[in-house]
Backbone bond lengths (Angstrom), bond angles and torsions (degrees), N, CA, C in turn:
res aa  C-N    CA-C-N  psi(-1)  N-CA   C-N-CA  omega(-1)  CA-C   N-CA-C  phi
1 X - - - 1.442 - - 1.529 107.53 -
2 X 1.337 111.12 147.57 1.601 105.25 -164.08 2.013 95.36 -101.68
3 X 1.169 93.08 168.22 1.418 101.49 -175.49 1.947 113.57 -75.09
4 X 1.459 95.45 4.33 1.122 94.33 176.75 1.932 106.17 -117.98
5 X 0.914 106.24 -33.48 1.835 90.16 155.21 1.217 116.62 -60.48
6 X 1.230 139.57 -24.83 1.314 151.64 -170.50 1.870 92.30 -42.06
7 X 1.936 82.96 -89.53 1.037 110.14 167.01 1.564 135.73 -9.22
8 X 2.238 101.15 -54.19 1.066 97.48 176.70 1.589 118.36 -92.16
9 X 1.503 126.68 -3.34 1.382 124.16 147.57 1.527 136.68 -78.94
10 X 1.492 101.05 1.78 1.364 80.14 178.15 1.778 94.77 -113.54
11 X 1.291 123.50 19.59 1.487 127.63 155.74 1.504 89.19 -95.24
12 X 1.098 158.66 -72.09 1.067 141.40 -170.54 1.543 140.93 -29.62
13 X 1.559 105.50 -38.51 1.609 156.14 132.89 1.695 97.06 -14.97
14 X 1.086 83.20 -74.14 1.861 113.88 -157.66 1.375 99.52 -53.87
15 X 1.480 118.42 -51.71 1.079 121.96 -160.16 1.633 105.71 -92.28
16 X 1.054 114.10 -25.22 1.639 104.89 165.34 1.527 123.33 -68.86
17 X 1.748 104.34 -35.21 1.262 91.91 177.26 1.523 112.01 -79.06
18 X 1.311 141.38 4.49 1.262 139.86 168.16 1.453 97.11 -73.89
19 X 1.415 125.03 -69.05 1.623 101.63 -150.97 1.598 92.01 -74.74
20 X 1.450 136.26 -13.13 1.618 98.71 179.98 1.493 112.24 -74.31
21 X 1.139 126.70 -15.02 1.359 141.27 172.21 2.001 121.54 -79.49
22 X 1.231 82.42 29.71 2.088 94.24 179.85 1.724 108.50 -46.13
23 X 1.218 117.72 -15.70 1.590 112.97 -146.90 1.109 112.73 142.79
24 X 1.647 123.72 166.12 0.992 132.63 152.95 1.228 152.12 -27.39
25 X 1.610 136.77 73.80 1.215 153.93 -169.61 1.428 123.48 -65.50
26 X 1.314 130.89 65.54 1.258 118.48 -178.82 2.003 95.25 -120.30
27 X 1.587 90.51 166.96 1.560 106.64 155.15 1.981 112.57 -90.21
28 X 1.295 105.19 135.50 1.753 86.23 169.57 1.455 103.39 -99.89
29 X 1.366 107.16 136.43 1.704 118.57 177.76 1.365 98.25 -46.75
30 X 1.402 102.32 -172.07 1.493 123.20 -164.29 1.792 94.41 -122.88
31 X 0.941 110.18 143.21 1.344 105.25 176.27 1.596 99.49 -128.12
32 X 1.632 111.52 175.63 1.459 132.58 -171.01 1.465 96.73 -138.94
33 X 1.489 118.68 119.94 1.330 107.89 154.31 1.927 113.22 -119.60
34 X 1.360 99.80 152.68 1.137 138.30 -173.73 1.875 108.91 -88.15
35 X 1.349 100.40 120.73 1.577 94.59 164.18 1.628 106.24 -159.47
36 X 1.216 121.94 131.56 1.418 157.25 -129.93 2.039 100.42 -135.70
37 X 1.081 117.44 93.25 1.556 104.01 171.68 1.241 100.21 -149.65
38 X 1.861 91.07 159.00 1.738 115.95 -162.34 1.473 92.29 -87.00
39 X 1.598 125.59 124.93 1.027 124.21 -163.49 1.696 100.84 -87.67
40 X 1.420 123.75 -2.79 1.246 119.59 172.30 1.820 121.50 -73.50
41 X 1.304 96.26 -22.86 1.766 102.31 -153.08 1.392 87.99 -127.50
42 X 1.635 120.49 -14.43 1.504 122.14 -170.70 1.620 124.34 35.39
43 X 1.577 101.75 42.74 1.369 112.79 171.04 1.885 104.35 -100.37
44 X 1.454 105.89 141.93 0.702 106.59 172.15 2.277 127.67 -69.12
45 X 0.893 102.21 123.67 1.359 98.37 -174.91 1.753 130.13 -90.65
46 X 1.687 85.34 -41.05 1.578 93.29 157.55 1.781 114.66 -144.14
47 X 1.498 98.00 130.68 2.249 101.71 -164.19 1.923 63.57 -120.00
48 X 1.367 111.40 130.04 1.500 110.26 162.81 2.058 94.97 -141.15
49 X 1.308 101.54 156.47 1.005 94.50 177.43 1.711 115.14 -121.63
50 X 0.897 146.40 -174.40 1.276 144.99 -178.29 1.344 130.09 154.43
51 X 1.870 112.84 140.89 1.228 107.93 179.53 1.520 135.86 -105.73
52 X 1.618 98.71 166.54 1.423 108.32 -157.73 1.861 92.42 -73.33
53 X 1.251 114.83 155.19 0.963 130.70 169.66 1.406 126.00 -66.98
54 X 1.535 142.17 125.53 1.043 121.41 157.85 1.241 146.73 -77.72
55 X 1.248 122.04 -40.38 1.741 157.27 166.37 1.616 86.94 -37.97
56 X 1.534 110.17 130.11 1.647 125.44 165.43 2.188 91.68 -60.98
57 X 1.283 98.53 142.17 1.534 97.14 176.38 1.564 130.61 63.14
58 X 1.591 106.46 18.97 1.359 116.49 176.92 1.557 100.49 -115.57
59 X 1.848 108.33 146.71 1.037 116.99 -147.69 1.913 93.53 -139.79
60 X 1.639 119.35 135.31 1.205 105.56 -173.13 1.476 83.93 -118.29
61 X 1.089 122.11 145.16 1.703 128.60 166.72 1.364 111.10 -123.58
62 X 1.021 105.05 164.78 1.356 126.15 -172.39 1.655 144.03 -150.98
63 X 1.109 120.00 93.01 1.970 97.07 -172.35 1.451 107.35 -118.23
64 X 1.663 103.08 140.96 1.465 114.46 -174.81 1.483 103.94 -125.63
65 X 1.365 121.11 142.26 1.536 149.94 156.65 1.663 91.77 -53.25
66 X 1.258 109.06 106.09 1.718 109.82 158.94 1.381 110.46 -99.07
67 X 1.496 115.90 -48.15 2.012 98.48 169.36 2.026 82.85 -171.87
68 X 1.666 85.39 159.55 1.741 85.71 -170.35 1.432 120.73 29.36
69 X 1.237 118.50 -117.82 1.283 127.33 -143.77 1.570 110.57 -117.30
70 X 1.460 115.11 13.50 1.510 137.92 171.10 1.607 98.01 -100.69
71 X 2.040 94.68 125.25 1.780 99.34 166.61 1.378 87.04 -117.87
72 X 1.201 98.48 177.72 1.339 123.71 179.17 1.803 104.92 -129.17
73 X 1.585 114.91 117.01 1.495 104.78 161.38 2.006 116.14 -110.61
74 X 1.292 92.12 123.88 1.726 90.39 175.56 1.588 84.23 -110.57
75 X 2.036 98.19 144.05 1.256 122.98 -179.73 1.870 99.88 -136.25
76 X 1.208 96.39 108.15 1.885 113.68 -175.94 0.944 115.88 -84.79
77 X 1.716 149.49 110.60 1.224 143.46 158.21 1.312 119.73 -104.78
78 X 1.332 119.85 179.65 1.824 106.83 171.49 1.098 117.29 -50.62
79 X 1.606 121.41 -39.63 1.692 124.41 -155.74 1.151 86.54 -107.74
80 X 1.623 163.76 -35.38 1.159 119.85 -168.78 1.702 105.52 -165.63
81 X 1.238 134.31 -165.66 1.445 134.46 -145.99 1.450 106.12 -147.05
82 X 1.156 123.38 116.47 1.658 110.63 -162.62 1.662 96.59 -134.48
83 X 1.505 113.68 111.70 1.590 108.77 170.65 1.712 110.19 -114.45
84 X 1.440 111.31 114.05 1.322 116.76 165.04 1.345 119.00 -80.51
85 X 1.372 115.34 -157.26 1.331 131.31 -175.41 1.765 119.88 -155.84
86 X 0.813 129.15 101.15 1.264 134.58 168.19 2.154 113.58 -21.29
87 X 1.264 101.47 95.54 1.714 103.19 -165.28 1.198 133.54 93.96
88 X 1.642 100.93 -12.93 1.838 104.33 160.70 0.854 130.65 -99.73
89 X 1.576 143.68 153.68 1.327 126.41 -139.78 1.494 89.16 -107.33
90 X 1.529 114.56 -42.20 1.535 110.82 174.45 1.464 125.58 -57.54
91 X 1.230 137.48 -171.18 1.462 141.40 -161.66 1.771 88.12 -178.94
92 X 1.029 96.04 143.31 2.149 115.65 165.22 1.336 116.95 -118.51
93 X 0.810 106.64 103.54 2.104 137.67 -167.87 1.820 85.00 -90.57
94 X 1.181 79.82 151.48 1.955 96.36 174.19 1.745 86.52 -164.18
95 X 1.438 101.26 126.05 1.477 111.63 150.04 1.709 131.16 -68.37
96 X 0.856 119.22 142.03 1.321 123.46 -160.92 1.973 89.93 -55.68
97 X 1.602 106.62 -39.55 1.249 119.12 -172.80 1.280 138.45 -34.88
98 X 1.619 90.81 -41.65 1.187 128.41 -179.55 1.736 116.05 -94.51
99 X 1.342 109.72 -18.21 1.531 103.87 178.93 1.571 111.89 -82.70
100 X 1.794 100.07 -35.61 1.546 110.93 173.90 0.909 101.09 -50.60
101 X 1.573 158.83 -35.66 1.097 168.26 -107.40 1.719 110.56 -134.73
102 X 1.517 109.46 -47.82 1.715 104.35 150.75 1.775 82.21 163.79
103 X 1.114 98.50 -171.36 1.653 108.47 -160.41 1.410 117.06 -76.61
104 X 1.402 140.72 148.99 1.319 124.30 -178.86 1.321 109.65 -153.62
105 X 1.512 106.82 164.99 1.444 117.21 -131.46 1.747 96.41 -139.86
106 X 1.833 107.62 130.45 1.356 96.06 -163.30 1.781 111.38 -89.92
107 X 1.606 89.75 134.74 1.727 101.45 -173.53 1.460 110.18 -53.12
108 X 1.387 133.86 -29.15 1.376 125.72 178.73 2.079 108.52 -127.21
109 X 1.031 115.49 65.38 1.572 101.58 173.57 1.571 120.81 -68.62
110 X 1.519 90.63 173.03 1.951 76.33 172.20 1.683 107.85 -68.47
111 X 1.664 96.27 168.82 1.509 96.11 -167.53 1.249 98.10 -78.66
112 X 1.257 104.52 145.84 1.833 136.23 176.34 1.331 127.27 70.17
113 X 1.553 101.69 42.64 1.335 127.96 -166.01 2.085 108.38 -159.47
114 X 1.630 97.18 119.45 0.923 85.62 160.32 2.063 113.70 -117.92
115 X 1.645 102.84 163.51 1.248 111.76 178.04 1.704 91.51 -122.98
116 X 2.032 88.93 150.87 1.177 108.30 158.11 1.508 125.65 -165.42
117 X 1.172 113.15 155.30 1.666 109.01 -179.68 1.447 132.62 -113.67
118 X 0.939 134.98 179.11 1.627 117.10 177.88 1.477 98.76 169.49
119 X 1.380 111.30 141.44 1.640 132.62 -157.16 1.872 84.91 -86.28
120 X 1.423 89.56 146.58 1.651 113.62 153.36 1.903 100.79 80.93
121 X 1.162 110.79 118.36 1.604 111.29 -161.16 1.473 81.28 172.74
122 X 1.718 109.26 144.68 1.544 134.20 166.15 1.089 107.68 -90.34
123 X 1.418 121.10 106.09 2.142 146.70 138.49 1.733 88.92 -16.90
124 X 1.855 110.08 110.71 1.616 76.45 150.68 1.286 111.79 -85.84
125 X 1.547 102.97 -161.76 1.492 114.51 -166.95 1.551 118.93 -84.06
């Protein structure tokens, strides 16, 4: 190879690895947010945000203080969104399927409280 193909492959080189290198390449996760309100005063009590997991079999949990002596646990997987309650026997599951799909709202909460969830929301820091 002469010192002048050299030349013209390793600008060639050069220049490929520039445009595959435009910037910053990431995916942004998917997030789930959480919101918790006293349906009397319709203040919100708990807006939490959090992300969906990627890893097959990874699990994000969570427990929040909603008022006195009521917690709240949300448990995040790929496929779906599960918020219990500290003393209720039920729990409100949402498939991830269904959140992509638009926000949803649990058919039985404790009384005088509603919960709901909905995809895409900023983790603070």
């Amino acid at each position: 190879m002469t010192q002048s193909n050299r030349y013209r492959l390793s600008a060639l080189f050069s220049a490929l690895l520039l445009l595959a290198c435009d910037g910053q390449q990431y995916v942004s996760p998917d997030t789930v947010q959480l919101v918790i309100t006293k349906e009397s005063s319709t203040s919100e009590l708990v807006n939490r945000c959090n992300y969906v997991p990627v890893l097959l079999g990874s699990t994000v949990k969570a427990r929040y203080l909603v008022e006195d002596d009521l917690r709240a646990t949300l448990t995040v997987t790929r496929d779906a969104v599960t918020v219990g309650f500290d003393g209720a026997a039920d729990t409100f599951k949402a498939s991830t399927t269904d959140l992509a799909d638009g926000p949803q709202s649990a058919p039985d909460p404790p009384a005088g409280y509603s919960v709901d969830l909905s995809f895409g929301c900023t983790p603070e820091p």
